[in-house]
C-alpha positions in Angstrom: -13.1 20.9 7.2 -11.7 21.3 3.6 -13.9 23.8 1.8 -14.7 21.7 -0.9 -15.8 19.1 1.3 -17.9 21.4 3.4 -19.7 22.6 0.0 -20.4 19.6 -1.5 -21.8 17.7 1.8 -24.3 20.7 2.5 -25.5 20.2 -1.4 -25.9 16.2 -1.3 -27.9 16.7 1.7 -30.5 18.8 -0.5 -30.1 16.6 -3.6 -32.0 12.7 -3.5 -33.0 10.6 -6.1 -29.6 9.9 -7.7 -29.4 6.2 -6.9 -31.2 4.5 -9.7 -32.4 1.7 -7.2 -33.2 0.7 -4.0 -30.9 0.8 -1.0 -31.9 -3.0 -0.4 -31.5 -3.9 -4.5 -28.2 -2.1 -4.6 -26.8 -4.2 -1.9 -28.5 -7.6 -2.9 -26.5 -7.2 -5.9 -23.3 -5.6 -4.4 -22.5 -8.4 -1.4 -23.8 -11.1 -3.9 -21.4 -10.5 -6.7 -18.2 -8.0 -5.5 -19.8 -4.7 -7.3 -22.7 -3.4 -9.2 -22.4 -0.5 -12.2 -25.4 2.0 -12.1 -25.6 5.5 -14.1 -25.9 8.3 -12.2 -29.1 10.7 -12.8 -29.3 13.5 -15.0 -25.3 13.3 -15.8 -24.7 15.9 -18.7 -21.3 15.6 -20.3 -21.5 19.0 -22.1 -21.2 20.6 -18.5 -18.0 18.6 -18.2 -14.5 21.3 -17.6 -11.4 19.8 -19.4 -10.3 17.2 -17.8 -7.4 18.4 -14.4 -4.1 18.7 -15.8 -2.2 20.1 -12.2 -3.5 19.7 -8.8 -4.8 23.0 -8.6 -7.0 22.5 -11.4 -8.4 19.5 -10.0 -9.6 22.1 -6.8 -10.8 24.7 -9.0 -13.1 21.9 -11.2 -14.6 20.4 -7.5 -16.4 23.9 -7.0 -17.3 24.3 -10.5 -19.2 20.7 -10.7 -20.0 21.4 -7.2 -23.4 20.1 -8.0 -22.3 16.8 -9.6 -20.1 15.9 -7.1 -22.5 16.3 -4.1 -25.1 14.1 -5.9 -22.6 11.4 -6.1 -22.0 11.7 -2.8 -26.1 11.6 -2.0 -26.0 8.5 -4.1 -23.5 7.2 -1.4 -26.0 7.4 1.4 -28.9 6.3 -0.5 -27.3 3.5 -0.7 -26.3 3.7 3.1 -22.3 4.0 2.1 -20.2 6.3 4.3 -17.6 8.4 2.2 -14.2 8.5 3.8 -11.1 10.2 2.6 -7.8 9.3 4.9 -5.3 11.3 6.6 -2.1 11.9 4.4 -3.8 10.8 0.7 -5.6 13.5 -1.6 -5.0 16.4 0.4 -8.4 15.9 2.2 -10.6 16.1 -0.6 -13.5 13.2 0.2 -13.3 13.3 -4.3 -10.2 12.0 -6.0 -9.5 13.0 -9.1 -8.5 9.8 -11.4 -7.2 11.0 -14.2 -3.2 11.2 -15.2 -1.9 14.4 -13.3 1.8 15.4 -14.6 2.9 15.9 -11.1 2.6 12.0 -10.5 3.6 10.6 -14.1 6.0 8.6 -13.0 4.1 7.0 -10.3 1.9 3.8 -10.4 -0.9 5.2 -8.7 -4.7 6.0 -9.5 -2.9 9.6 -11.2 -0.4 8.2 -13.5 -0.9 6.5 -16.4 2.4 5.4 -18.3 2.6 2.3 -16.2 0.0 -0.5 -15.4 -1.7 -0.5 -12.2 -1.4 -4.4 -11.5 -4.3 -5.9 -9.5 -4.5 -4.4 -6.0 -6.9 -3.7 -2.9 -6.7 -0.1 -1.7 -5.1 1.1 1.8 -4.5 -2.5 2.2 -2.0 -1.5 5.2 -5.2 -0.8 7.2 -7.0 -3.3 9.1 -9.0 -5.4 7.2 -12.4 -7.3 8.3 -11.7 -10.1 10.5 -8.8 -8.0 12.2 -9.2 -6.2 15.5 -9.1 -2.7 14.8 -7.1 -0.1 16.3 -8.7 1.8 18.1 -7.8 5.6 17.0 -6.8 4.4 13.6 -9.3 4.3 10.3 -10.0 0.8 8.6 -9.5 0.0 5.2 -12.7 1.2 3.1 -14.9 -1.7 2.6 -16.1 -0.4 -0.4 -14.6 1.8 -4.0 -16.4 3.4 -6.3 -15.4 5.1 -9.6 -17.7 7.6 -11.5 -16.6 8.1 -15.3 -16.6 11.5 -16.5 -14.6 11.0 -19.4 -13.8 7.5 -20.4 -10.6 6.8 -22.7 -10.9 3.6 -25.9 -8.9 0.9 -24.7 -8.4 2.0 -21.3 -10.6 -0.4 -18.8 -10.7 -0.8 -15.1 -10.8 -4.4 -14.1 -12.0 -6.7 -11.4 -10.9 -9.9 -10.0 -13.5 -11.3 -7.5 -11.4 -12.7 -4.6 -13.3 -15.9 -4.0 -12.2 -16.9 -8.1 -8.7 -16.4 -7.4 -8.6 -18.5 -4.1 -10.1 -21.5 -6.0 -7.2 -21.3 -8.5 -4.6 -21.2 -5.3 -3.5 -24.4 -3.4 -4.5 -25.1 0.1 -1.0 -24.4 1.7 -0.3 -21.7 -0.3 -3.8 -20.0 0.9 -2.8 -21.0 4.8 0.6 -19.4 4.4 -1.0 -16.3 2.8 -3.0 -16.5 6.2 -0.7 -16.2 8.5 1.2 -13.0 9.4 4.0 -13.0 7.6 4.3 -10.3 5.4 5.3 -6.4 5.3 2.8 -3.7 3.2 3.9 -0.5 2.5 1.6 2.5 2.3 0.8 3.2 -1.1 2.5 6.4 -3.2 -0.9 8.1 -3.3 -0.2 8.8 0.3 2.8 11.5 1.8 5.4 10.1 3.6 6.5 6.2 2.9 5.0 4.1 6.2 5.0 0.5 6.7 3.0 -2.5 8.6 4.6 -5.7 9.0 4.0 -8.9 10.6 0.2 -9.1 8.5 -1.3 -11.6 7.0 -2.4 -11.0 3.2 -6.1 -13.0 4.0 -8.2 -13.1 6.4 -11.3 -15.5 7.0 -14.1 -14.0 8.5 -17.5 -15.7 9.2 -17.0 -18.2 6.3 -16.0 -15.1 4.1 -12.7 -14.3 2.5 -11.1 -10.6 3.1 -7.7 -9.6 1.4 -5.2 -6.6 1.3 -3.5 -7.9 -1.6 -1.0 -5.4 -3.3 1.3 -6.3 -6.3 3.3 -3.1 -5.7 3.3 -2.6 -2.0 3.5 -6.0 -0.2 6.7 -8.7 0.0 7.0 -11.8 2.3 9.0 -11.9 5.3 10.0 -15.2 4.5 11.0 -17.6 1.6 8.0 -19.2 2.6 5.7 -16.1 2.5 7.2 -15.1 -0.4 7.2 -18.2 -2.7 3.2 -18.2 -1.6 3.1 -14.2 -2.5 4.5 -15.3 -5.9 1.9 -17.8 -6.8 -0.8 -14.9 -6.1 0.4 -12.8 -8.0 1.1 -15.4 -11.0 -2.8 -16.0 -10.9 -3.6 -12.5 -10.5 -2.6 -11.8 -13.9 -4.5 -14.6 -15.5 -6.5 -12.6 -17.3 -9.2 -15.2 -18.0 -10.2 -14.1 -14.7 -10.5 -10.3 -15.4 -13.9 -8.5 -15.5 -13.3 -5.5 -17.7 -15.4 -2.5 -16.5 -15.6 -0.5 -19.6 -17.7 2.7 -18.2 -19.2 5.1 -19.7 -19.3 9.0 -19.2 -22.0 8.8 -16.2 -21.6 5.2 -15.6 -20.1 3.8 -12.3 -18.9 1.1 -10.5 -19.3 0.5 -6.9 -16.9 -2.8 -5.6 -16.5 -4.2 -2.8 -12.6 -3.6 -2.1 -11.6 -6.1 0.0 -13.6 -8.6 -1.6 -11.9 -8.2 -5.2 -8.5 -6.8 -6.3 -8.9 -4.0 -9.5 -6.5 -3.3 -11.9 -5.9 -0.5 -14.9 -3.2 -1.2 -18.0 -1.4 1.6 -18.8 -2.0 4.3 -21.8 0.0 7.6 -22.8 -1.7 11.0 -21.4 -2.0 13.8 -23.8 -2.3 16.4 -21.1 -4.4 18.4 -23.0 -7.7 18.3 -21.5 -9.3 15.3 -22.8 -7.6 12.6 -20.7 -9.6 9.9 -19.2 -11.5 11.4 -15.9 -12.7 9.0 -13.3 -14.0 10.4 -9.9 -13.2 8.2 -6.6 -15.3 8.1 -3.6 -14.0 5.5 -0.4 -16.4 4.2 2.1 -17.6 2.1 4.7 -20.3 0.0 5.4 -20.7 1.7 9.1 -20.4 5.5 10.1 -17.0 5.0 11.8 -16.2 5.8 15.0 -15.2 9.4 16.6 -12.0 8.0 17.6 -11.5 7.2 14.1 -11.9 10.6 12.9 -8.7 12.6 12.2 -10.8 16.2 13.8 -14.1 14.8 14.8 -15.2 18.3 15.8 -14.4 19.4 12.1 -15.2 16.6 9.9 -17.3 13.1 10.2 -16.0 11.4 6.9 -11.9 12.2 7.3 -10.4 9.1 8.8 -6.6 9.1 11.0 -4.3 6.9 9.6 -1.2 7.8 11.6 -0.3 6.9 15.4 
């Protein structure tokens, strides 16, 4: 197990509390509306290290908030959320660091920050609810959450619920975004550059809507799939349908992720230690299975992602 992992799990199973609410109130409101915000408990920004410039840093700040970081992960299973990390993305570490690293500046990922992050579900070249899973591969995380540490003016995470965006869309162009005909590329958080194709973009599940939708990372296989792929991502950017999610240092949002697409607009980093800080935690609804697990015998939480 990564080390950092191994030290904050053994601390968040001696820390409780941290959940301002009830398991059952925290998930009344996250199914009914797509994600909640809640402040985490006894957050002190004056224990805050400069915000990770380099990689390395961002490993030498996880011990030194050691603490923090395993009562946000308590908070997780208070609310009965199992944190995942994924084979081949963020070196292991169940904690990602979102903030703008100079290693990945000219990236649109969750580390950059020169370009906008258009509206997007994570992993979305995992199974999604509704598919069949593979067996010895992980699912897409059902839910994301983002803890501000060190918020930036201006600078907003937003949310598009998915069921909004599906009224806007015509029928046919919702049944051709239904059927399998698309390729998704693995985003460039991850190592390596891996493809799925022959997926659909949405999936209806018990009445439900799921989607993998990805500005950056999926393209139609067809004319067809493509023209309908275009119209999503026209209304995607409608902006009257945006929730901005201005957090707060100790503020955080927990959405469903394949139940809404999330978005960032861009900004210029200073790299000087007072960048904005957001810490990402991935999880699931369900403990997932062993044959999930990338080294069962090692680590419950770190999910395979490669055949």
């Amino acid at each position: 197990m990564n080390i950092n992992n191994n030290v904050i799990l053994l601390k968040s199973n001696h820390i409780r509390g941290v959940l301002p609410l009830t398991r059952e109130k925290f998930n009344e409101i996250l199914h009914s509306e797509s994600y909640i915000i809640w402040k985490i408990k006894d957050f002190d920004t004056h224990e805050l290290a400069d915000t990770p410039v380099k990689s390395p840093d961002a490993q030498l700040v996880e011990l030194k908030n050691s603490d923090l970081h395993g009562a946000y992960l308590s908070a997780h299973f208070d609310a009965g959320i199992w944190p995942v990390v994924y084979q081949g993305e963020n070196n292991g570490h169940l904690i990602r660091h979102v903030c703008p690293l100079k290693t990945a500046e000219g990236k649109i990922s969750s580390q950059g920050g020169k370009f906008d992050f258009y509206p997007h579900v994570d992993n979305p070249d995992l199974k999604i609810t509704g598919e069949d899973s593979i067996s010895n591969i992980g699912n897409c995380p059902d839910t994301l959450t983002l803890l501000c540490l060190r918020a930036e003016p201006g600078v907003n995470t937003s949310l598009l619920q998915l069921d909004k965006v599906i009224e806007v869309l015509p029928e046919d162009v919702v049944q051709t975004l239904s059927k399998p005909l698309y390729r998704v590329k693995r985003p460039d958080s991850f190592e390596g550059s891996l493809s799925v194709e022959m997926v659909p973009v949405l999936v209806k599940s018990n009445d439900t809507w799921y989607s993998r939708f990805d500005w950056h990372n999926i393209n139609g296989l067809s004319a067809e799939a493509e023209m309908a792929l275009e119209k999503m991502r026209a209304v995607t950017l409608d902006k009257n349908l945006w929730l901005d999610i201005p957090l707060h240092p100790g503020e955080a949002v927990t959405f469903l992720n394949q139940r809404t697409l999330h978005t960032r607009n861009s900004f210029n980093p200073r790299y000087d230690g007072t960048d904005r800080w957001l810490l990402r935690i991935f999880g699931l609804m369900n403990r997932p299975p062993i044959s999930h697990l990338l080294e069962p015998h090692v680590c419950l939480h770190h999910l395979r992602t490669f055949l």
